[in-house]
N, CA and C of each residue as an Amber inpcrd file, in Angstrom:
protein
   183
   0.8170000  -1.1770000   0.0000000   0.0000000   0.0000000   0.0000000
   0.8720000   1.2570000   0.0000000   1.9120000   1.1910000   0.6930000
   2.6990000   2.3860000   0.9010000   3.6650000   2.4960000  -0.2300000
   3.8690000   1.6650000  -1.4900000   4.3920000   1.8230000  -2.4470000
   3.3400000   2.9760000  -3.6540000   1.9480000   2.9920000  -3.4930000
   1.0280000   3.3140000  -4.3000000   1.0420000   4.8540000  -4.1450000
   1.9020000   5.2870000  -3.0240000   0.9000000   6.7320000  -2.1310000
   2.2620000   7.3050000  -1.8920000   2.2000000   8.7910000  -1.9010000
   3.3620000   9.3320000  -1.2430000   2.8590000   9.5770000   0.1850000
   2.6240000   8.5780000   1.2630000   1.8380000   8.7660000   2.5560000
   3.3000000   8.1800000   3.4700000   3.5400000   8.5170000   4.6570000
   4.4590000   7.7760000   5.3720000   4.0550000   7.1250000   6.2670000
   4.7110000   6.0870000   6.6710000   4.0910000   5.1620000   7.9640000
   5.3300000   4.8940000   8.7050000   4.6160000   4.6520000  10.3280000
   5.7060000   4.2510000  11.0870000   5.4450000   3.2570000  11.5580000
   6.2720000   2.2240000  11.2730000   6.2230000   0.6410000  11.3890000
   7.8260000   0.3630000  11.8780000   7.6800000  -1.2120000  12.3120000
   8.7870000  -1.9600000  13.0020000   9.8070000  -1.9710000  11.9260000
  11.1380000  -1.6390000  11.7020000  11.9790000  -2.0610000  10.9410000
  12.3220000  -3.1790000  10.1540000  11.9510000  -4.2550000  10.7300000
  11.8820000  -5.1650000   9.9520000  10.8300000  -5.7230000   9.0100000
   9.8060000  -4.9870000   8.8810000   9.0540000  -5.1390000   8.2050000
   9.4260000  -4.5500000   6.9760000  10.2160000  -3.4380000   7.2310000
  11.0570000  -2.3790000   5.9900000  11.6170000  -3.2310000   5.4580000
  12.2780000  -3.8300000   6.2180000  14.1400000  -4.6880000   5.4030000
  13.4260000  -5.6780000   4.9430000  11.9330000  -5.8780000   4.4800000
  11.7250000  -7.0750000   3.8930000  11.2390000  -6.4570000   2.2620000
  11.3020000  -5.4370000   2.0130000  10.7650000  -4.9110000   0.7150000
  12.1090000  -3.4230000   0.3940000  12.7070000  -4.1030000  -0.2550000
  13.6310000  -2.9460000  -0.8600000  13.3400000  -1.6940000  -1.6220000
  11.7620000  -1.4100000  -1.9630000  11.7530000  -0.1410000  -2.7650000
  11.3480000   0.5770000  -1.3680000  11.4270000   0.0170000  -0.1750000
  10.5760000   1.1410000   0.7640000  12.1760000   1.1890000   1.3830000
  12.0030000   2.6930000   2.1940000  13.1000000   3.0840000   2.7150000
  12.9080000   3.6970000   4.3890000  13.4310000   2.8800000   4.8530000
  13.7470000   3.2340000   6.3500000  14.4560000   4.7790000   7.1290000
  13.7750000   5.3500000   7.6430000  14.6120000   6.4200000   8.2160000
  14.2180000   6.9670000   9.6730000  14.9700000   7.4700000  10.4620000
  14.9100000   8.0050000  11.8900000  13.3580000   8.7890000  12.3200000
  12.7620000   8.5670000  12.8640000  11.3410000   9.6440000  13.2100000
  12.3580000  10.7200000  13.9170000  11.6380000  11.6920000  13.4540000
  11.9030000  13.0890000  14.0260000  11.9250000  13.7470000  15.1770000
  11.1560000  12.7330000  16.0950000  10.8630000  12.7210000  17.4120000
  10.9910000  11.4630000  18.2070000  11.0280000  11.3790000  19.0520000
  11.3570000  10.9170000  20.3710000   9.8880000   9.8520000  20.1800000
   9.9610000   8.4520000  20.0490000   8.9800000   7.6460000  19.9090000
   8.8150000   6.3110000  20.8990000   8.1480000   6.6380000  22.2660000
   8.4790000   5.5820000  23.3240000   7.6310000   4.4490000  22.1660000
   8.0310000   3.4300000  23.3570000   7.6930000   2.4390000  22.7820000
   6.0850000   1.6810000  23.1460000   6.0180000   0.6930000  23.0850000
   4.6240000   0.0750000  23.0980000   4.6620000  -1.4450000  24.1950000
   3.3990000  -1.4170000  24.4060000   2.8730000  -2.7140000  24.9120000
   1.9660000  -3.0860000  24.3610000   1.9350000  -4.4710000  23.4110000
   1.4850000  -5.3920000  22.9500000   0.0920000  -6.0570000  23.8640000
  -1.0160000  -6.3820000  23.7800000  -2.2790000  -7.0290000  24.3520000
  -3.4050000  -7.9360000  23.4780000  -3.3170000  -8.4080000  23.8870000
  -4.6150000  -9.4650000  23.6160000  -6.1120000  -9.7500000  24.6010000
  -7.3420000  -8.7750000  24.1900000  -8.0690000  -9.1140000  24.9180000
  -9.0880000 -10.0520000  23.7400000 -10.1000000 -10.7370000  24.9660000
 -11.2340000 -11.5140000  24.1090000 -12.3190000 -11.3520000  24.7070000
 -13.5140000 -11.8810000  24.2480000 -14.7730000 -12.2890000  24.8980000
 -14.3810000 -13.4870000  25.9870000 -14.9870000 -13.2780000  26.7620000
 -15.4410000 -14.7360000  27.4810000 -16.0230000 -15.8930000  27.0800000
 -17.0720000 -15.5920000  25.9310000 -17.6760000 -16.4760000  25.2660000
 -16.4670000 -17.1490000  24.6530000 -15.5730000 -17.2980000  24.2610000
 -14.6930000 -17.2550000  23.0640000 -13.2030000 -17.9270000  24.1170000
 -13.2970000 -17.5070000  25.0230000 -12.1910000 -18.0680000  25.8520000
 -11.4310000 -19.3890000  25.9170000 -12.5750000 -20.4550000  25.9680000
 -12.5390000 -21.6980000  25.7950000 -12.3630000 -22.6130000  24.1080000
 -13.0080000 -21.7890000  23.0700000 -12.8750000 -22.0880000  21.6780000
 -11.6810000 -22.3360000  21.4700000 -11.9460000 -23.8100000  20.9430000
 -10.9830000 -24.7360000  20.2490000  -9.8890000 -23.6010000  19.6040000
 -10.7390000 -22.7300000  17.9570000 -10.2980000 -21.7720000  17.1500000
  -9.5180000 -20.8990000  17.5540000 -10.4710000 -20.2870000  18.4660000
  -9.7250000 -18.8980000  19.1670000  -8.6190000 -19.2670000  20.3760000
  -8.4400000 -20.2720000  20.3700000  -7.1930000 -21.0560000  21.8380000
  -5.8520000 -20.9250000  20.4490000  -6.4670000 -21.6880000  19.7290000
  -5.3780000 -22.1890000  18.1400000  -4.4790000 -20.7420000  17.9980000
  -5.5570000 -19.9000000  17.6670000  -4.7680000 -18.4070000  17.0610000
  -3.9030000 -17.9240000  17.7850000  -4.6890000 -17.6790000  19.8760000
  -3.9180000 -16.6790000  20.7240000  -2.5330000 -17.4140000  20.7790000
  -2.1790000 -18.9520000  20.7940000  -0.8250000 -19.0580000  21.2500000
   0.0460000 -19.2290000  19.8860000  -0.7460000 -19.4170000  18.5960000
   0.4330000 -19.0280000  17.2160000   0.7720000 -17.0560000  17.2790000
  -0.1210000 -16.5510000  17.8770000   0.2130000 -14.8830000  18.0660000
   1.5590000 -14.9890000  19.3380000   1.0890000 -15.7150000  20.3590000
   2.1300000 -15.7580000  21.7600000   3.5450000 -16.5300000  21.0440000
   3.7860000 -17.2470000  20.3120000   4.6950000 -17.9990000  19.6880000
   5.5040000 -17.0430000  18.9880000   4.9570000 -15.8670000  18.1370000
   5.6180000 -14.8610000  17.1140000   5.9870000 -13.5510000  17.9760000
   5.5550000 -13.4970000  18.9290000   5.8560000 -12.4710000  19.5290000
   7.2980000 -12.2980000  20.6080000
């Protein structure tokens, strides 16, 4: 998407170093960082499906 647009985005670096026409550079400011979360329903807690996904997400992270 960000090849189509003269728009900028600020994303993880390595997502950069995986496509060579996009180009990586310093933000201009001071950018703390983040904490990552996973909330769900309750209904959904116990699902086979939704058990499958949260620990291939906990695995990549």
């Amino acid at each position: 998407m960000l090849l189509r647009t003269d728009l900028v985005a600020m994303m993880p670096s390595r997502l950069v170093a995986q496509d060579p026409a996009l180009k990586a550079v310093a933000a201009p400011i001071d950018v703390p960082g983040f904490e990552m979360v996973m909330l769900w329903h309750e209904r959904v807690h116990r699902d086979p499906a939704h058990r499958w996904l949260r620990e291939r997400i906990c695995a990549h992270s």
